[in-house]
DRENBA-697149 format. One record per residue (C-alpha): x, y, z; residue in one letter. Coordinates in nm, 3 decimals. Example, Ala and Ser with C-alpha at 12.3 -4.5 7.8 and 13.67 -1.06 7.14 Angstrom:
<pts>
1.230;-0.450;0.780;A
1.367;-0.106;0.714;S
</pts>
This chain:
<pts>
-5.399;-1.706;11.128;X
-5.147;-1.954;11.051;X
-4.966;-2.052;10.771;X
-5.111;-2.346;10.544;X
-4.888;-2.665;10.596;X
-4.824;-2.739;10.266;X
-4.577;-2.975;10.374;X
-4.262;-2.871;10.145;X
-4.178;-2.545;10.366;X
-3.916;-2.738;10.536;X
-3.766;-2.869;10.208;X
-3.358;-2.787;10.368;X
-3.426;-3.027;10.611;X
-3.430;-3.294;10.305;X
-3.126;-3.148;10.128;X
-2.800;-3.087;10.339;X
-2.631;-2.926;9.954;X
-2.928;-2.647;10.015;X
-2.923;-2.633;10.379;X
-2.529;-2.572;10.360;X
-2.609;-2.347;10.075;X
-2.852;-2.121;10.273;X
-2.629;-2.141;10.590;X
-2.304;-2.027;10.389;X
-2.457;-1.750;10.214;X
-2.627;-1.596;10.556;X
-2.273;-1.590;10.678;X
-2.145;-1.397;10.414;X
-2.446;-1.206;10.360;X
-2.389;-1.095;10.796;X
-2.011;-0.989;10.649;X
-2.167;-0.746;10.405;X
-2.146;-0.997;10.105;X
-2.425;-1.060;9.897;X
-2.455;-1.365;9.655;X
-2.450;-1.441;9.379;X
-2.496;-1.082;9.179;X
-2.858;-0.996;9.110;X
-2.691;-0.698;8.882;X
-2.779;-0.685;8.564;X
-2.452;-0.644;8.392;X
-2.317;-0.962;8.587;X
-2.623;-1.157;8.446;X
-2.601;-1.055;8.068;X
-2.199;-1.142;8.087;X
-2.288;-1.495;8.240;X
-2.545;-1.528;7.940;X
-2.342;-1.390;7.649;X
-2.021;-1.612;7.816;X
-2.252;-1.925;7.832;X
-2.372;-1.837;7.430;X
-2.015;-1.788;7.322;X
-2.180;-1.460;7.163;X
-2.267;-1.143;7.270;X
-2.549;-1.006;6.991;X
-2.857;-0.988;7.264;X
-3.077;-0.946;6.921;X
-3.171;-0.623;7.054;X
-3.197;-0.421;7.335;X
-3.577;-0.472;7.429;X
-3.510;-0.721;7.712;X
-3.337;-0.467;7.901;X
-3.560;-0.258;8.053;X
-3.751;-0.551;8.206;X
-3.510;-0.731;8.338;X
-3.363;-0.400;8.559;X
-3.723;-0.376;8.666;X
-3.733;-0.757;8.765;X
-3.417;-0.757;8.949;X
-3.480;-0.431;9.097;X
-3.788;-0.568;9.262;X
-3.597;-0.918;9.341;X
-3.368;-0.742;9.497;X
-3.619;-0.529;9.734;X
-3.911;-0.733;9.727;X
-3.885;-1.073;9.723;X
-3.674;-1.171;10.004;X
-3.492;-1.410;9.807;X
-3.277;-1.638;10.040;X
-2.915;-1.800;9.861;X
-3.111;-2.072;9.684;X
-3.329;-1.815;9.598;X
-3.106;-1.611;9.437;X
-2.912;-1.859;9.246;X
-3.226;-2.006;9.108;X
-3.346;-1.695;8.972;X
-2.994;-1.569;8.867;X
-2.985;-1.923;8.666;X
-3.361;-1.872;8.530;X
-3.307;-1.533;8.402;X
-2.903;-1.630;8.211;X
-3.064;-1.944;8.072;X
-3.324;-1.710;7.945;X
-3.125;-1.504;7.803;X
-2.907;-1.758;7.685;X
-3.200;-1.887;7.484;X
-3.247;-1.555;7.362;X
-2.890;-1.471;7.198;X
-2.868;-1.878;7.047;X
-3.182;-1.762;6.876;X
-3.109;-1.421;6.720;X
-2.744;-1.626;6.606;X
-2.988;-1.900;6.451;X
-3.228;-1.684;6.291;X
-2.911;-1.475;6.117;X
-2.747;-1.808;6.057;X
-3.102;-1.919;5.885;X
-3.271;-1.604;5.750;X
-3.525;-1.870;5.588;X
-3.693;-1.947;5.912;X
-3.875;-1.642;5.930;X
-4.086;-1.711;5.615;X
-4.223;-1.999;5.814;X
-4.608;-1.929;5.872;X
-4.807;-1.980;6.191;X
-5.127;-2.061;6.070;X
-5.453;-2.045;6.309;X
-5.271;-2.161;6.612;X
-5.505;-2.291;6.885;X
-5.403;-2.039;7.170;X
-5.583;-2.131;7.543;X
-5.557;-1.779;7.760;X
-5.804;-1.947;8.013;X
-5.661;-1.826;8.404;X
-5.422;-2.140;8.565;X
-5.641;-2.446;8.724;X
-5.915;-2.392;8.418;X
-5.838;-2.727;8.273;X
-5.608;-2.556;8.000;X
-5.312;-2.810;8.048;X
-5.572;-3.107;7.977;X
-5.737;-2.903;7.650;X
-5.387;-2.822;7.540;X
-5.297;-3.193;7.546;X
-5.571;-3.298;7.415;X
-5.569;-3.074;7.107;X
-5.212;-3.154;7.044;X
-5.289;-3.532;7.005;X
-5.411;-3.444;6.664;X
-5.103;-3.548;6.453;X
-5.166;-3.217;6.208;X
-5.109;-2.995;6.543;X
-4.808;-2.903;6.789;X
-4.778;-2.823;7.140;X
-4.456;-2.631;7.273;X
-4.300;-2.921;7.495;X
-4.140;-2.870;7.828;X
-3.787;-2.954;7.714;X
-3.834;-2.747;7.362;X
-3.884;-2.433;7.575;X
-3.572;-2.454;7.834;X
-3.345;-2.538;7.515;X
-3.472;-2.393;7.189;X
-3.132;-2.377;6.997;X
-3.057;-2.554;6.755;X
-3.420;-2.661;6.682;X
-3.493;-3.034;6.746;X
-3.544;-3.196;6.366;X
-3.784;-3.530;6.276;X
-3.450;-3.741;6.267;X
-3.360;-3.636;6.624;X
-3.609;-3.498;6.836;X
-3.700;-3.828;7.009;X
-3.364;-3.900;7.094;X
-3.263;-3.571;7.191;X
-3.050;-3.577;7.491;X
-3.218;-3.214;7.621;X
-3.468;-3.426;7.692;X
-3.279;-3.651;7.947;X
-3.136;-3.310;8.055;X
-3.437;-3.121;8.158;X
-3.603;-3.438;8.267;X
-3.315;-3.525;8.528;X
-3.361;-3.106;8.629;X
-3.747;-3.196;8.710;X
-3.726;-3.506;8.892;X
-3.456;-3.241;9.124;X
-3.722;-2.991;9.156;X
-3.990;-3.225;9.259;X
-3.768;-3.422;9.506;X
-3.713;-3.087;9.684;X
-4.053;-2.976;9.680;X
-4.252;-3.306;9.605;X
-4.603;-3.149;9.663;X
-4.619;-2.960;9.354;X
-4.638;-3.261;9.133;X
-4.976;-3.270;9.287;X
-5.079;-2.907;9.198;X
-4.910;-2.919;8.851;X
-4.864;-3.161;8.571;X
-4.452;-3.172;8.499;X
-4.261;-3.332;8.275;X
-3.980;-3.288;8.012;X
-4.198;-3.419;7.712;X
-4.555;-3.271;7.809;X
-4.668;-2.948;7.702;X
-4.529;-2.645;7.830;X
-4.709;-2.248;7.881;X
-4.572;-2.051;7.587;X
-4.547;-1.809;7.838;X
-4.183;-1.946;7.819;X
-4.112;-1.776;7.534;X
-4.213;-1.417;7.636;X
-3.932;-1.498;7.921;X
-3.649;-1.380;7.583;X
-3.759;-1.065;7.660;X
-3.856;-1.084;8.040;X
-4.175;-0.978;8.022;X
-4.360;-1.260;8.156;X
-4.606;-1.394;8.393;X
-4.365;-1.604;8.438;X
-4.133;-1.533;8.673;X
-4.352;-1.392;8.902;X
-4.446;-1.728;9.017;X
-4.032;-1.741;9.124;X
-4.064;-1.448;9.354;X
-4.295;-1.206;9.513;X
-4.222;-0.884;9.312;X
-4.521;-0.670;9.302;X
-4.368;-0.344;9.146;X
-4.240;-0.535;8.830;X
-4.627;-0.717;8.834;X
-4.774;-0.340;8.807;X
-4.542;-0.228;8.534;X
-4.569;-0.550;8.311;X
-4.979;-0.485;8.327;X
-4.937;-0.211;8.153;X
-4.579;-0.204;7.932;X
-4.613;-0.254;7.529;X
-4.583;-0.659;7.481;X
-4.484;-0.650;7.100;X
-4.114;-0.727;7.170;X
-4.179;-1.020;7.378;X
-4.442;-1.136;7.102;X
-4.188;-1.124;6.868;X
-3.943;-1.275;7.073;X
-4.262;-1.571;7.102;X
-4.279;-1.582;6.684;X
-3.957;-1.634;6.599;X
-3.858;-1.926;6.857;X
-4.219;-2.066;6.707;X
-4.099;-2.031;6.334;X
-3.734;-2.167;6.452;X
-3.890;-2.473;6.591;X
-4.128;-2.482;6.278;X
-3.877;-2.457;6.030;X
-3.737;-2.861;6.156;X
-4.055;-3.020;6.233;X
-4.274;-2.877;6.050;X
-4.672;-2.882;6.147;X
-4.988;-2.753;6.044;X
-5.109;-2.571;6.378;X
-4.973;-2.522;6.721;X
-5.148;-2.509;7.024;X
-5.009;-2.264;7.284;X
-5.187;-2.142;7.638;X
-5.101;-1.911;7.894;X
-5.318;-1.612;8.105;X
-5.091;-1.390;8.048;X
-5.256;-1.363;7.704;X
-5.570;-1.256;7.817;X
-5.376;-0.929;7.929;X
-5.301;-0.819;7.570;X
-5.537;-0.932;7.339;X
-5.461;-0.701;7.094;X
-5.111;-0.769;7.070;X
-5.157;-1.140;7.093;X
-5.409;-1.120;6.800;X
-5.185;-0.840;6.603;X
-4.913;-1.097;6.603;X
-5.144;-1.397;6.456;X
-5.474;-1.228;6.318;X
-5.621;-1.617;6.233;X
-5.525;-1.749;6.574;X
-5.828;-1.961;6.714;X
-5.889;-1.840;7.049;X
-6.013;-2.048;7.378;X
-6.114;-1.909;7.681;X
-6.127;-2.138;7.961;X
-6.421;-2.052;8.245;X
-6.419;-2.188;8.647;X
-6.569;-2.117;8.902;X
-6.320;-1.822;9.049;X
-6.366;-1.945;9.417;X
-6.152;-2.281;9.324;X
-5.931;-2.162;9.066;X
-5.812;-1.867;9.259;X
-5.759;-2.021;9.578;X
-5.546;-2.361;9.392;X
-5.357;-2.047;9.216;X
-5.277;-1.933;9.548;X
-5.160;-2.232;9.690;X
-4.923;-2.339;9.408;X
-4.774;-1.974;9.355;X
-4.688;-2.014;9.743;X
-4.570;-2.373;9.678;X
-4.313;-2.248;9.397;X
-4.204;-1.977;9.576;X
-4.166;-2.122;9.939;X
-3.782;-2.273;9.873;X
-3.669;-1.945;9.734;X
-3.793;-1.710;10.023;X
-3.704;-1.621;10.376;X
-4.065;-1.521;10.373;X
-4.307;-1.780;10.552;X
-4.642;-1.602;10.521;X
-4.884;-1.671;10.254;X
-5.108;-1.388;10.255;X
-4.911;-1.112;10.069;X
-4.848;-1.371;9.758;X
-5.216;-1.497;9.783;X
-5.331;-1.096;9.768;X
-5.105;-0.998;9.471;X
-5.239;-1.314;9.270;X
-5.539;-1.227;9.306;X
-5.531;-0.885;9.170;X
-5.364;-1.067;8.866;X
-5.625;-1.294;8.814;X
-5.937;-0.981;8.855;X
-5.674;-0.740;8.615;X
-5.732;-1.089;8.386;X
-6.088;-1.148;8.370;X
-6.127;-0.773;8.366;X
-5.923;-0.711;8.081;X
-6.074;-1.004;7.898;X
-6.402;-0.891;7.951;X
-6.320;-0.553;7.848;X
-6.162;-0.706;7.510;X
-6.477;-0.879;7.434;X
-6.686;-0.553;7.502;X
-6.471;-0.348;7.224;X
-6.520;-0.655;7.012;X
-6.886;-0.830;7.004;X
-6.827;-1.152;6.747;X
-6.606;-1.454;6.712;X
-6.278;-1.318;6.810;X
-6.277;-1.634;7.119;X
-6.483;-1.944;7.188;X
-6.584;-2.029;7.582;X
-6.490;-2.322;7.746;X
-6.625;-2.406;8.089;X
-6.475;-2.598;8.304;X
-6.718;-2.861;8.423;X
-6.870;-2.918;8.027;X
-6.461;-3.007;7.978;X
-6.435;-3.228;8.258;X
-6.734;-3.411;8.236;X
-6.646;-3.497;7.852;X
-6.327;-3.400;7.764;X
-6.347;-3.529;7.413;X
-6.708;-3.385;7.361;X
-6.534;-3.068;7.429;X
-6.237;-3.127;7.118;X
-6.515;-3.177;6.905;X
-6.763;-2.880;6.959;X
-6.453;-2.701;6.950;X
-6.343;-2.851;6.628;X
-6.665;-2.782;6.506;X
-6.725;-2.418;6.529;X
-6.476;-2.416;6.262;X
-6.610;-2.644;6.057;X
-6.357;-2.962;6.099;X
-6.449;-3.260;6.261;X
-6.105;-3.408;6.475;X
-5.933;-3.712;6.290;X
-6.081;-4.106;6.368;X
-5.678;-4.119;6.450;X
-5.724;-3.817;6.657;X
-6.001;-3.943;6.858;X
-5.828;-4.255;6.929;X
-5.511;-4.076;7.075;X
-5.735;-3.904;7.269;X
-5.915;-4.182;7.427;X
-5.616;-4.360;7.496;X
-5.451;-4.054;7.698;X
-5.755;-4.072;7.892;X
-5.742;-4.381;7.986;X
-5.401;-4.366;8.036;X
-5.412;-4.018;8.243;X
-5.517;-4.163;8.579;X
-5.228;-4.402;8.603;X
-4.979;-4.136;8.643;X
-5.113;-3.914;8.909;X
-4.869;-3.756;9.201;X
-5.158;-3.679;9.421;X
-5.394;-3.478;9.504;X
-5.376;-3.089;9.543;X
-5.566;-2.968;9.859;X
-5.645;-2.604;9.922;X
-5.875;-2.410;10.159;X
-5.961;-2.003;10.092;X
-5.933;-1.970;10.452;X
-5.558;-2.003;10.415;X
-5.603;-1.674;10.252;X
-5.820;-1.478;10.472;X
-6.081;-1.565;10.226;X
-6.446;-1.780;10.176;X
-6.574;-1.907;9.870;X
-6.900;-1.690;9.937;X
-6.671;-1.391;9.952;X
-6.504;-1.497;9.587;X
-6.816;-1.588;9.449;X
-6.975;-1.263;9.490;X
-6.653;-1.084;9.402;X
-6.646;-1.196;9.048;X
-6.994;-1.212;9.017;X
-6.986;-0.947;8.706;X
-6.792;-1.260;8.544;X
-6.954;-1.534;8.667;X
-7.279;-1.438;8.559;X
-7.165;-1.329;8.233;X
-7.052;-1.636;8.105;X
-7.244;-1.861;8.274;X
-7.022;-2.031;8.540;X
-7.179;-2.215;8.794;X
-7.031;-2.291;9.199;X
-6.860;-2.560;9.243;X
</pts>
């Protein structure tokens, strides 16, 4: 079987900065000379150099990261790019991570802010989360975590600067480079500096996140974050809420990531009121658009050219995900979540906002409603394209998906598409 031709494989031949890049570090990789440093130690001195500080806030990050760049380093097949992009994700991370323990001892006060009922979406990827999330945070009493926010916490954007904060210009001009290297995943993904942003950006302080394994094919770290004790990165996730809080203030955020669905009782340890929403698709499409994309991010970074091994491993995270949902909502019968499917969202997205409002009693805002109808009638104009995936790609049929979640699909009610 061949590989898919997603058309960005050969994005070198459309840079001659990466293709030299690439070329120089094979040369010097053929004398013995790997670079840059995947170490650990050479990544928390770039971080703590960059911060001007070297209080990490603790010492929980550390056994994930060695685990991530042990895996990087065996696993992935990271070419130069490859490793200088995830070098620079993980010290901007933890960069983040040391300007926000300074801030928080600089401002004890922030952590008496109060996250109140947050909206949190833990719906798989390609479950319409990113259009619910907007949608939810067009109500002016809620907040969505915004692109730019999350790659530059510190110090916290405030009412009298946010809108002319020049992070914003930054992180914009770092998407538009992204997307001219790889322009086809501006069809499979909505970006932007000022739209909202996965919280799973703020379990990154502590590198345990979904998160970067959509960077590089590391299985081994995959199998020990199923299973490792998420309250330091939920903590890490609190206080960067309550810092951002603290200068614009709000009512209720709306947050969304999977990677929730995988510790339930963490996530709802950390905010008991939170208002849960579980996205539902048909498993068929979402799994095999999952696959794509995950191949799409990770195609500039790898010397790796088949898809098969990253479309496997992403599928065992999606089953562990549904499974461990389901298995949350056995041990706990009641309202803990409300289900959102797919097509009922699609087919009237703000028919959706308001059954959801409604289970809680509230009614969305005539303001509210009017936002919303104006982003979707504004939505269309601003498409990249359009995202085309086949299972076969994968080894796989729709048939074959179908009947493999069928436990799930027949539980909540989710129809083929």
């Amino acid at each position: 079987m061949t590989a898919p031709a997603y058309g960005f494989r050969d994005a070198e031949l459309r840079s001659p900065v990466l293709r030299a890049l690439n070329w120089a570090g094979a040369r010097l990789a053929a004398l013995g000379l790997t670079v840059p440093s995947l170490a650990s130690e050479a990544i928390v001195r770039a971080a703590q150099k960059r911060a001007g500080c070297r209080d990490m806030g603790g010492d929980s990050f550390g056994e994930p990261l060695e685990r991530f760049l042990t895996a990087a380093r065996e696993e992935a097949d990271l070419n130069p790019f490859g490793r200088l992009a995830v070098k620079g994700m993980l010290v901007d991370s933890l960069c983040n991570r040391i300007e926000l323990a300074r801030w928080a001892r600089e401002h004890p006060e922030i952590r008496d802010e109060r996250i109140q009922a947050p909206w949190v979406i833990v719906g798989l990827p390609r479950t319409g989360t990113s259009l619910l999330s907007i949608l939810l945070g067009l109500d002016p009493e809620a907040r969505a975590l915004l692109h730019w926010e999350a790659a530059r916490l510190i110090p916290p954007p405030t009412l009298a600067t946010a809108g002319e904060d020049p992070r914003i210009a930054q992180n914009a001009r770092q998407l538009a480079r992204l997307l001219k290297l790889n322009p086809a995943i501006g069809a499979m993904h909505p970006f932007g500096a000022t739209i909202a942003q996965e919280c799973v950006a703020l379990f990154m302080l502590d590198v345990r996140t979904l998160g970067v394994e959509t960077q590089a094919f590391v299985p081994s770290y995959g199998r020990w974050l199923q299973g490792c004790d998420m309250r330091p990165a939920y903590a890490q996730h609190q206080l960067a809420l309550q810092a951002l809080q603290s200068t614009q203030p709000t009512e209720r955020w709306v947050l969304k990531t999977p990677n929730h669905l995988w510790c339930l009782e963490t996530l709802l340890e950390t905010y008991p009121d939170a208002r849960v929403l579980w996205t539902h698709r048909d498993p068929g499409k979402v799994i095999t658009s999952l696959a794509s994309l995950v191949n799409a991010l990770q195609r500039m970074f790898t010397h790796r050219r088949d898809p098969l091994p990253v479309a496997q491993e992403w599928l065992g995270k999606s089953r562990f995900a549904i499974e461990s949902g389901m298995a949350y909502d056995d041990r706990n019968r009641g309202d803990w979540c409300q289900h959102v499917r797919f097509e009922e969202l699609m087919r009237d997205p703000i028919g959706s906002v308001h059954a959801i409002y409604a289970r809680h009693g509230q009614t969305p805002t005539a303001l509210h409603v009017r936002r919303m109808q104006v982003w979707m009638r504004e939505r269309g104009r601003h498409s990249e394209g359009r995202h085309v995936y086949h299972p076969e790609d994968f080894g796989w049929t729709y048939d074959g998906l179908a009947e493999s979640f069928g436990a799930y699909r027949a539980r909540y009610d989710i129809p083929r598409e």
